[in-house]
N, C-alpha and C positions, 0 to 999 in steps of 0.2 A: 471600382472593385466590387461594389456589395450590390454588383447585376448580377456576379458572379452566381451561379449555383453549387452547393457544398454540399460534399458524398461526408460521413464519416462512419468508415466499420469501424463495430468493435462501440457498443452503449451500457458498458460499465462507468465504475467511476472515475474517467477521465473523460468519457466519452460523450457520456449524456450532458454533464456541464458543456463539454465545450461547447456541442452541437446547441444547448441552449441559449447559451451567451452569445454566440454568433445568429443566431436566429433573432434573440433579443435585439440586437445590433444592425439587424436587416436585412445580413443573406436569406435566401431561401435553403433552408436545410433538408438532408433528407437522412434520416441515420439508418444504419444497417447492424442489427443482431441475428445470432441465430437464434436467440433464445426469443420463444415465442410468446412467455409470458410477459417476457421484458419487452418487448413490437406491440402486442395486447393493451399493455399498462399507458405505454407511453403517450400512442397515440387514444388514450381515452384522458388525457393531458393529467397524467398520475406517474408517480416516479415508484423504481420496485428497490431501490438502495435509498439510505440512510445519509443525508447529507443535506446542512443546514440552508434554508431559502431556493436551495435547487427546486424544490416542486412548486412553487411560484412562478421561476424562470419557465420550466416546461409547462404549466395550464397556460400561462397568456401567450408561451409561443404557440403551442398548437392551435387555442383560440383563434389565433390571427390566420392560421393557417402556413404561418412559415417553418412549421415543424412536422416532419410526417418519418416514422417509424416501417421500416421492411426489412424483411429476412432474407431476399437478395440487393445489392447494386443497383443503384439507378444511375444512369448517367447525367452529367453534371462537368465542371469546368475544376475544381480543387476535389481534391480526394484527400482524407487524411484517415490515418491507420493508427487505432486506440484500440490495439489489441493485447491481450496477455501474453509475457515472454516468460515461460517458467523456465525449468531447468533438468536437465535429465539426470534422475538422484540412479544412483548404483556403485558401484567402488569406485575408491579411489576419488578427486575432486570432480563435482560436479559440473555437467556441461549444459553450455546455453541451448536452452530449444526457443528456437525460433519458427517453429512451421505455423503457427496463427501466421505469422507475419508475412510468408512468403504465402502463404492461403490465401490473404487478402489481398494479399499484389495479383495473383494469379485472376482473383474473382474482379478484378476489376479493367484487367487487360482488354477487356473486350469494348471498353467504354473509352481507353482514354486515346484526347487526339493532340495532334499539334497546340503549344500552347499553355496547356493546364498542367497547375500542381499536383505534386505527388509529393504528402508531405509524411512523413514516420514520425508519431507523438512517443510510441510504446519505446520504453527504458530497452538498451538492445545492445550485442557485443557489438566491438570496434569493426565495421566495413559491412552491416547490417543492409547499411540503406543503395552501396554501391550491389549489395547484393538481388535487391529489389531492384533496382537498374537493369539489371543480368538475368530476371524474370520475365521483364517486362517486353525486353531484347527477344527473350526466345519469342516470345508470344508474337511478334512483330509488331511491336510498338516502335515505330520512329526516336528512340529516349532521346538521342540528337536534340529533339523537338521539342521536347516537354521542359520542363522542371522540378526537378527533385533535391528536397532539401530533408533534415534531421530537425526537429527542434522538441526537443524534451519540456515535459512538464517540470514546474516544480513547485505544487502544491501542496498544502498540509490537509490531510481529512479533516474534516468540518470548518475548514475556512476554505473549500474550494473556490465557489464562487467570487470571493474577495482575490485571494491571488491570483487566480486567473487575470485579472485585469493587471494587478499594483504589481504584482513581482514582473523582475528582469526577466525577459527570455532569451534563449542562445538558438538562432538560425545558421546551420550551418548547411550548404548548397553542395551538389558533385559539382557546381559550377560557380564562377563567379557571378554571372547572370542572375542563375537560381536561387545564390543567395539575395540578392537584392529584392527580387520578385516576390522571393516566399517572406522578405524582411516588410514589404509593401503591406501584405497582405495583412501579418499579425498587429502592424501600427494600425490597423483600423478598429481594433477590438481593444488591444494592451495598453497600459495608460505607462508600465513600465519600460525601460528603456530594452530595444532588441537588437542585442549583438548580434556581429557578423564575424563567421569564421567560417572553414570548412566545415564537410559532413563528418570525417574520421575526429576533429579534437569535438565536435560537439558531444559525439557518440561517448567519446570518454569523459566530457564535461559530466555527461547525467551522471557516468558509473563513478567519479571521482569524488563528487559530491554528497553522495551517497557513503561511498565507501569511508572518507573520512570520516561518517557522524557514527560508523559502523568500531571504527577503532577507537573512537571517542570516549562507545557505551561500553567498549570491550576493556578501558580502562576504569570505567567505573562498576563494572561487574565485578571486574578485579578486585578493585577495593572492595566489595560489598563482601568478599567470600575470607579476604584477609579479616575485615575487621567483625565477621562473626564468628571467628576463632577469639579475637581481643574481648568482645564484649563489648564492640565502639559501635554507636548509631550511626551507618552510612552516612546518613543526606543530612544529620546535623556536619557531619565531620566536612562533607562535600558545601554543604551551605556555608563553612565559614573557610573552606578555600578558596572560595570564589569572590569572596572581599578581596582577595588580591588582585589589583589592575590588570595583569594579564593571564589569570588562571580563569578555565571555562570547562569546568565539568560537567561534562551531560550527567543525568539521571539514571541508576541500576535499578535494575527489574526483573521479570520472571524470565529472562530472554530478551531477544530483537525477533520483529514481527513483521507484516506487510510485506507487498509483494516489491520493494524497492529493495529498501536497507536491507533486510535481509537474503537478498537474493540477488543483486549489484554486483556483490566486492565480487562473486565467483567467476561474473566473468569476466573481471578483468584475472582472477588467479586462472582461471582456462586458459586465459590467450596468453601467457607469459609466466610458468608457475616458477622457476627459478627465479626469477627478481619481485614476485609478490609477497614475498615471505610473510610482513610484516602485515599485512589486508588478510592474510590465507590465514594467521595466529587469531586474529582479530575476531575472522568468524568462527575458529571452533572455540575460544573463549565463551564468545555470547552462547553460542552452541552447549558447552559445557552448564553454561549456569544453571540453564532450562531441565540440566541431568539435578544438578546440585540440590535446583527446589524440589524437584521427584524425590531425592531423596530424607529431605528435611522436612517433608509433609509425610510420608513413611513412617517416620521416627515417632513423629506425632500420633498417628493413628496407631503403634504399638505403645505406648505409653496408654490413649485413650484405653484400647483393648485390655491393656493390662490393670488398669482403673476399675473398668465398667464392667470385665468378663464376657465381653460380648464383642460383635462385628461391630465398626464405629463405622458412623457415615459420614464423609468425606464432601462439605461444601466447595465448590471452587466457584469462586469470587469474579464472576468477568470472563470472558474466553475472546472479545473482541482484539485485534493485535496491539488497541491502542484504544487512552479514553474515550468514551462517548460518541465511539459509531457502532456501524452494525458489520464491520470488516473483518471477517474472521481467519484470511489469506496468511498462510505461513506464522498463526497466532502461536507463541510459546505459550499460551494458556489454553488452547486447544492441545495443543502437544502435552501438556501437562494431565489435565485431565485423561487423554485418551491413554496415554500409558499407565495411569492406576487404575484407569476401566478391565483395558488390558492383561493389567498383573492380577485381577479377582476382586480390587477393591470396590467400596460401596461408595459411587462417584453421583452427585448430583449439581445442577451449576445453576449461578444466579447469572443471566446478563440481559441487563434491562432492554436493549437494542434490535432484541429479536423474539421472536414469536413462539417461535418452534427450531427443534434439531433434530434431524434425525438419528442421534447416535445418544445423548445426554438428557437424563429427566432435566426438563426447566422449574426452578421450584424461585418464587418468590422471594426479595431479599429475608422480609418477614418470614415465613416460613423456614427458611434456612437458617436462620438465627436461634429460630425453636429447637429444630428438631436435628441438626447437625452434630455432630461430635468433634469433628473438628473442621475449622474454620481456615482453607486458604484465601487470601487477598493478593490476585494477581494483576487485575487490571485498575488503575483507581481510575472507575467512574465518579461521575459528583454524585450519584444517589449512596457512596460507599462515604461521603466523606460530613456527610451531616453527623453533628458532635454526639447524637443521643444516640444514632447508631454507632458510632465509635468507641462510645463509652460500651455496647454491648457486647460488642466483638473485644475489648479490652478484659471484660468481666469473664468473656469466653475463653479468653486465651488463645486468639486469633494469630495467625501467622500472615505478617505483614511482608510482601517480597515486592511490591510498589510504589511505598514511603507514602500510605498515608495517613498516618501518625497518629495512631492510636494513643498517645497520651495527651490529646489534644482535643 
């Protein structure tokens, strides 16, 4: 198998890991972006995203030579498709867009023959990958011939590289064949066990997955909004529910972020919105809380105003969707920020992860401690949870919306 040669569009963060760890492992890889900075970086064996040991993987694979970066297709024996499925926001519930995905089937129709994999990584509604089947068809692709399978990621940012290997993965084939074949191929990399099913329940395995951990957080945002009407600390309240053997609360926040959980459940509420009811509350809950902190960081800056007599400046704490990357995708602390930009306030952000924004002054946690008026705390990085700066956002009168415990 690892004579094989390996296409993967799409060198974001699912993509560049993979392509690296399969390169580390001995295929010869060849990745495809359009993004030219990211083809630039790659093959000068340097990474342009934020994720732990990945840029080790990419220097010694390009090194070797089993790693090479382009901004079209090259031809090759397995094809895999790690591209972005967003969604088309306008009234009423939002719908899956999938045309990265159907872009990358089309861009590679010209390569593929008898034989070779066609595998879909990218999270995607129910009958996605049959659907790249029916692309491939027009094109005149023999698909009879080929193999085409589903097998979703399921990775945490900043342990990519570890899961990648340790976690289960789910192969599911339009064929029984293909499932076996494309099952072949991931045992040579996955140290985790790899199910076999079809393409349609795998395609729901990702969005099911997801979407539970979505009604999860939607019940502990719940809690967070009840019990700051009580005057009850959430995540003590939530830390001594979870003594119970079988209670398992996830953690409230400024929102749900990323381009999975937050953007999963819809479509499964697309393909079926009469029986999603309970996935479809879930997400305008999380949706809602992300209003709730706009407004209770508001509150704050009128009370400052009305203190100091002047305009207050507005730190926001983190804008990443989640600790300790550089992922800004569907972040409720970008969304937060960008609507007090929006409404006229004085918005500046600390997030250690990145460099520069185009839209938000970047100002040092330092600095923003100085010269802030008020203090949100949206994303808890670890540079957010050292005890001396705790104690100074404590002293500030910081507003905590990601439990990290300011009396502490």
């Amino acid at each position: 198998m690892k004579n094989k040669k390996v296409c993967v569009v799409g060198l974001g963060y699912i993509g560049l890991p993979t392509a690296a760890l399969m390169a580390s492992n001995g295929f010869n890889v060849v990745g495809v972006d359009l993004n030219e900075h990211a083809v630039e970086t790659i093959n000068q064996g340097r990474i342009h995203i934020v994720e732990p040991d990945l840029d080790a993987f990419v220097r010694s694979a390009v090194a070797a030579g089993r790693l090479k970066a382009f901004l079209k297709p090259q031809a090759a024996d397995i094809y895999m498709i790690c591209v972005p499925t967003p969604f088309h926001e306008g009234e009423g519930i939002p719908q899956p867009n999938i045309d990265y995905v159907l872009s990358a089937t089309r861009s590679i129709a010209g390569f593929v023959k008898p034989g070779d994999l066609v595998i879909l990584e990218s999270t995607s509604p129910v009958g996605t990958t049959q659907q790249m089947a029916d692309e491939l068809e027009k094109a005149g692709v023999e698909v009879d011939k080929i193999h085409m399978a589903y097998c979703p990621e399921r990775v945490l940012p900043g342990k990519i590289m570890t899961e990648l290997v340790e976690n289960d993965r789910v192969v599911g084939g339009l064929t029984p064949e293909a499932t076996q074949v494309v099952r072949d191929f991931y045992r040579t990399f996955v140290r985790g066990g790899v199910l076999e099913t079809d393409a349609k329940t795998a395609e729901m395995c990702k969005l099911t997955e997801n979407s539970f951990r979505d009604v999860n957080i939607a019940f502990a945002n719940e809690l967070s909004l009840i019990c700051a009407k009580e005057g009850i600390n959430v995540w003590n309240l939530i830390q001594l529910a979870n003594r119970h053997p079988r209670v398992n609360i996830l953690q409230p926040g400024a929102g749900v972020g990323g381009h999975c959980i937050a953007v999963d459940p819809w479509f499964i509420v697309a393909r079926d919105p009469e029986n999603a009811r309970l996935i479809r509350t879930a997400r305008e809950v999380n949706n809602n809380k992300t209003t709730w902190v706009i407004d209770q960081i508001k509150i704050a800056v009128a009370d400052a105003s009305a203190r100091t007599g002047r305009k207050p400046k507005v730190a926001c704490l983190g804008l990443a969707f989640k600790p300790d990357i550089d992922d800004l995708r569907e972040s409720p602390a970008v969304h937060v920020a960008d609507a007090l930009l929006a409404q006229g306030y004085d918005v500046v952000a600390v997030e250690p992860n990145i460099q520069s924004h185009d839209k938000f002054d970047l100002l040092t946690l330092e600095a923003a401690l100085e010269t802030a008026d008020v203090l949100a705390v949206l994303v808890k990085h670890r540079q957010f949870l050292d005890v001396s700066v705790k104690k100074k956002m404590s002293d500030r009168g910081a507003l905590d919306f990601c439990g990290i415990d300011l009396n502490r």
